[in-house]
N, C-alpha and C positions, 0 to 999 in steps of 0.2 A: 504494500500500500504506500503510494506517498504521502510523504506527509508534508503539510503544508504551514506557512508561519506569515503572522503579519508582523509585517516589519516597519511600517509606518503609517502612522494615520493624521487626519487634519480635518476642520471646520470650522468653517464660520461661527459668527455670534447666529442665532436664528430668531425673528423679527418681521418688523416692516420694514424692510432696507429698501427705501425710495429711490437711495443717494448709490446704489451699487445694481450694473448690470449681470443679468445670468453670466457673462464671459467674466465680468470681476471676482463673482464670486466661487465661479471654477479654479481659475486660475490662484486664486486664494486656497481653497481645499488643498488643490495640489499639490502647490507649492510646498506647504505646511506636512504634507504626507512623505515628501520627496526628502525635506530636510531632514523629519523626524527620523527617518530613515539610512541618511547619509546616501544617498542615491541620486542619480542623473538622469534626466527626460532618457538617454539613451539605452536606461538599462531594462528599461518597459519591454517586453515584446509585443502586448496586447492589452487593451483596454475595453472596460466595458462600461456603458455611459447608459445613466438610468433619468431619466424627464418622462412627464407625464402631462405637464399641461402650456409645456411651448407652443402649442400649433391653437389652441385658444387665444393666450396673453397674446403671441407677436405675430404669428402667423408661421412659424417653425415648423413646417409639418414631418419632415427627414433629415437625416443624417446630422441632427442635433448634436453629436459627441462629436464628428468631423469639424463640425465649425467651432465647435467651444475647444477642442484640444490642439488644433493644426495654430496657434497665435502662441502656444505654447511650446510648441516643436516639435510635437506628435505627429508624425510624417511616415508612410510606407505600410506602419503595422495594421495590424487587424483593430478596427473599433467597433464594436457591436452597438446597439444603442437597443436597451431594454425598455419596454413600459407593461410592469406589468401593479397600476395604480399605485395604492400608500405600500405595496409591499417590493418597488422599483428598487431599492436601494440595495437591499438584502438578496433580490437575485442577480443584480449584481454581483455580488460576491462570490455566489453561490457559481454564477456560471465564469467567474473567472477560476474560481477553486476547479473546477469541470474540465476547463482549459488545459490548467498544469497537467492533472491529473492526468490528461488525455497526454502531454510531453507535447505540446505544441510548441509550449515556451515555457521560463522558467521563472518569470516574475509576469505578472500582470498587476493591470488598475482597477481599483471598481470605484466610479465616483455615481453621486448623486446629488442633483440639482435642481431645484424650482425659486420661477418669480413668480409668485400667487397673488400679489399686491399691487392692483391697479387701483389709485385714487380719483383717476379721471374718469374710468368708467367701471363700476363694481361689480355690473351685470357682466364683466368675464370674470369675477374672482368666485360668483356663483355660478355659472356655466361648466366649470371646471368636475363639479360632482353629479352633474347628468349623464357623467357618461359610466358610470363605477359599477352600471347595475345592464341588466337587460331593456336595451334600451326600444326593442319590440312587444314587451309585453309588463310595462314600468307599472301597469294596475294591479296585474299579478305579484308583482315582487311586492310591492305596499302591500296589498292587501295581506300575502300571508305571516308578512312580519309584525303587522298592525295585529293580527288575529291572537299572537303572541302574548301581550299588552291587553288584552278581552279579559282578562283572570283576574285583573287589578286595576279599577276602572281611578280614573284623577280623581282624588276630594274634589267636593266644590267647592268654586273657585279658583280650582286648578287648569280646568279643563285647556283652557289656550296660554301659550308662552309668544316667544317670540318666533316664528316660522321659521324654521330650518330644518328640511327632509328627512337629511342623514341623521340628524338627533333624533328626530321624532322615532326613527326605526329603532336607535339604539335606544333609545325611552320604553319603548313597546318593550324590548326584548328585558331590558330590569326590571320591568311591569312584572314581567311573568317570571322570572328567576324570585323577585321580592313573594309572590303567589306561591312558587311552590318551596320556598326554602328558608322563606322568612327573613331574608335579609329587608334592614330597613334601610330609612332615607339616612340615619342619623351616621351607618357604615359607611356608604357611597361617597359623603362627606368627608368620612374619615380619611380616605382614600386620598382626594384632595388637599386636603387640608396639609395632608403627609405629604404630597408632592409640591405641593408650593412651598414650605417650609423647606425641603431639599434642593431646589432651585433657587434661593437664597443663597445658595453654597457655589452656585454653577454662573460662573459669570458668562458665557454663553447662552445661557437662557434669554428666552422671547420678554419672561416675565420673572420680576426676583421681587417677590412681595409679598409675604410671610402672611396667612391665614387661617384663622382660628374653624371649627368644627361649625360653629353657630356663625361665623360673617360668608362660608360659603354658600351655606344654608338659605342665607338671607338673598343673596345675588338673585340676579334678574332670573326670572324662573324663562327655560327655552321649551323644555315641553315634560313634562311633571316627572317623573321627581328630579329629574336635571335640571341644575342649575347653570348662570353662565361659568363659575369657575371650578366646574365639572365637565366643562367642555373643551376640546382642543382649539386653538385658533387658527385663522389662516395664515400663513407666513411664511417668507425669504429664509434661502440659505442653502450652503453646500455641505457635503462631506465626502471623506475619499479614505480608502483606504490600498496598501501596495503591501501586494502578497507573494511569498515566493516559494519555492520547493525546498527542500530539507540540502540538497547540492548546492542550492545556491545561496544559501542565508551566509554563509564565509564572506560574501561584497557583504555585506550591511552591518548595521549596530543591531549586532548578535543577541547579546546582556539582554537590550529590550524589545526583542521578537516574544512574541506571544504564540500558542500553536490552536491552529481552526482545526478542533476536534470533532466537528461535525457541522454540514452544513446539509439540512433535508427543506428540499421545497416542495409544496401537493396543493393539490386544488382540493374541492369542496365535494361532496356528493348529496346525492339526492333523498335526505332523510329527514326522518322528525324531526321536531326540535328538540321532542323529551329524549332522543336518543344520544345523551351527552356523549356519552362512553364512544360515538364515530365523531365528532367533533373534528375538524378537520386540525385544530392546533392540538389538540390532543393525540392523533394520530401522528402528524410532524413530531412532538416533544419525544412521544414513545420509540421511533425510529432513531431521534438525534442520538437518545441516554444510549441505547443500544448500539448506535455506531461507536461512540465517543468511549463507552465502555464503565457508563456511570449510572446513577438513580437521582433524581433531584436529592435527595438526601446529602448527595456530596457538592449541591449549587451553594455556593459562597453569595454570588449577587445574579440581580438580576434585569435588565430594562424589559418592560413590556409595552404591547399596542396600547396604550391607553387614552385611543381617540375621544371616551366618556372616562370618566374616572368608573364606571361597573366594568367596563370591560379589562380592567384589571384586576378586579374580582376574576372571572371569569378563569379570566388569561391563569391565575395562580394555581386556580382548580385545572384545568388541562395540562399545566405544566409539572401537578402533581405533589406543590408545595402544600396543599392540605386537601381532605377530602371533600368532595363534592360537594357545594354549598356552605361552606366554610369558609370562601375569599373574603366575605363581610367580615364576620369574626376576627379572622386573620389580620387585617389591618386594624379592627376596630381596638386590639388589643394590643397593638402597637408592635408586632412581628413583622411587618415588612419597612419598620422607617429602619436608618439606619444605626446600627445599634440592636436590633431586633435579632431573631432568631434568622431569619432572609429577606433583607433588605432587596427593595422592588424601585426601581427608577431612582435612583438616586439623584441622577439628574435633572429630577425635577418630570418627567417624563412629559408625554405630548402635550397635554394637559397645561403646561408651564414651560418646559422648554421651547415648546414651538412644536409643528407640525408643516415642512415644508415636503409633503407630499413622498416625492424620489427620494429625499435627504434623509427621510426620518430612518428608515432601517440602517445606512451605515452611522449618521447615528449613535443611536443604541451601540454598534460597532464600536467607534470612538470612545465613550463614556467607558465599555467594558475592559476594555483595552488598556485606558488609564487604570481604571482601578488595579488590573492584576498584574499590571505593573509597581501601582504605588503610589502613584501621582496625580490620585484626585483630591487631591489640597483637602479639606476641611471636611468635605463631603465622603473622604476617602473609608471602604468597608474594611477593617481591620484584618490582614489573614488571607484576603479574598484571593482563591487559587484556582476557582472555577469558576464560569461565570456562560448566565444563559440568556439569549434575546431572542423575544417571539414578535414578530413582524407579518401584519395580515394586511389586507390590501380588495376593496370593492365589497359589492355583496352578489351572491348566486344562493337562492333559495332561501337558507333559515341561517345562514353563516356568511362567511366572507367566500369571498371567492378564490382567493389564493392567499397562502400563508409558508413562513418560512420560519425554521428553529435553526438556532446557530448556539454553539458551545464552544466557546475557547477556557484555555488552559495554559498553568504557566506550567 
């Protein structure tokens, strides 16, 4: 088997960067990845470039990673350009790790980038989540995630928030997790509260502004029992990481190579909802532990999807940090801040960190990467020698449509 090491990583702050284009903030990632590394545009064989909503924002419709990498010096090689929605980032990785493994080459790039922040005109920065779902039969997809959400109807005066689709689905779907397992609003909170408190620590963050259990609670209600700082935002930014084969980690700064002990990407199938146990990030996690030769039991830290702050509930139970219907609990009792028994987003996760679409899964990469190195400053998990990130991406039936589990190790 080969084995493979990241050898350097990088990212922007993630924001509203008005003042920085998609090429700046490439070249930024890079850069940052390249030096972290001790590495030269030259030493790349291949690259793979993840965007999702350039051909909305500017009109970019192909070969996105040819224009954002050739100003750089990226010239000759293979550049792939992935979209495969919020989980762009992470297959990235996944198909440059694919690459080596295949002996095409023996370092590749995986970056990812979005500019999701237009001021002048909004109706692209909402346009961008029309497409994440079946976009021939969008009544069906509502309806049966709304159907969800039927077990646990809004108090009144709940009934309307602020309209936003993708919330409302994932509102339905904590509707009905809170219905059969009894988690409440005061957990979901909890959740929150714990990642904006962690992103305080993360000067990268979108957002660094410490929040109590009751002032999330109170936020503008989006569609019940979500709130606004239960919800991820729209937002700018890059990340990148440069990976290499166990032959060729001798070029780089060795010491701080990290090893990708598992990278499994799957799509979705066609099941209940109540059918946890096929869950499609639960099937990725089960496959990763297995390749990488571990049980969550041995996860030190952890970043997950957390586009609502439930779905990192969720995400905890299919990652198999507690049993099923437990992720409330779990945070509520202060296991995933840091300091905890398994600390979850440290970085503040999407929720606060930001949410730039392609970006967010490498990402998650980035933050992990620091820590099991040692070098997440304040925010840093004490020990942390394994480390897991679960990256999902659209929706196709009662789940996401594609999702990716990634485990590194020092």
């Amino acid at each position: 088997m080969t084995e493979i090491y990241i050898v350097g990583v990088g990212m922007t702050r993630f924001g509203k960067l008005t003042d920085q284009s998609l090429k700046n903030l490439v070249a930024t990632a890079v850069d940052q990845a390249l030096q972290d590394a001790g590495a030269k545009v030259s030493d790349v064989g291949a690259a793979f470039f993840a965007n999702s909503t350039q051909a909305i924002m500017d009109g970019q419709h192909a070969v996105r990673g040819q224009m954002a990498l050739r100003p750089l010096g990226f010239a000759g090689i293979p550049i792939v350009n992935v979209e495969n929605a919020c989980a762009g980032g992470s297959t990235a990785l996944n198909q440059a790790a694919a690459y080596l493994k295949a002996g095409v080459t023996d370092v590749a790039l995986a970056v990812g980038v979005e500019k999701m922040v237009d001021l002048q005109d909004k109706r692209k920065s909402s346009a961008i989540f029309d497409g994440a779902w079946d976009v021939h039969d969008v009544d069906a997809v509502i309806g049966s995630l709304a159907r969800i959400g039927d077990r646990m109807p809004p108090p009144p005066g709940k009934e309307q928030g602020v309209k936003s689709p993708f919330m409302e689905l994932y509102a339905s779907m904590t509707r009905g997790h809170m219905a059969r397992f009894g988690t409440t609003e005061r957990q979901i909170a909890a959740v929150a509260a714990k990642n904006h408190h962690h992103s305080t620590m993360n000067p990268l963050s979108q957002y660094q502004t410490d929040m109590t259990i009751d002032e999330v609670l109170a936020g503008t209600l989006i569609s019940w029992p979500l709130t606004l700082p239960m919800c991820s935002p729209v937002s700018d930014g890059a990340a990148a990481a440069l990976i290499c084969t166990k032959e060729a980690l001798k070029r780089f700064a060795r010491p701080r190579a990290v090893k990708l002990l598992a990278s499994v990407l799957v799509s979705g199938s066609d099941r209940d909802w109540s059918e946890f146990d096929r869950h499609l990030c639960r099937k990725a996690a089960t496959q990763a532990y297995e390749k990488a030769g571990i049980g969550p039991e041995d996860v030190s830290v952890a970043e997950v999807h957390d586009a609502s702050s439930f779905a990192e509930i969720i995400q905890t139970e299919n990652l198999g940090f507690c049993e099923l219907g437990q992720g409330g609990w779990l945070a509520e009792r202060g296991e995933t801040s840091i300091g905890g028994r398994i600390p979850i987003n440290p970085s503040g996760g999407l929720i606060s960190k930001g949410h730039p679409i392609s970006a967010t899964g490498l990402g998650q990469i980035h933050e992990l990467t620091l820590q099991l190195r040692g070098d997440a400053g304040a925010r840093q998990v004490q020990g942390a020698r394994i480390a897991v990130a679960e990256n999902g991406g659209g929706f196709h039936g009662v789940e996401e449509a594609a999702a990716v589990v990634t485990v590194l190790g020092r």
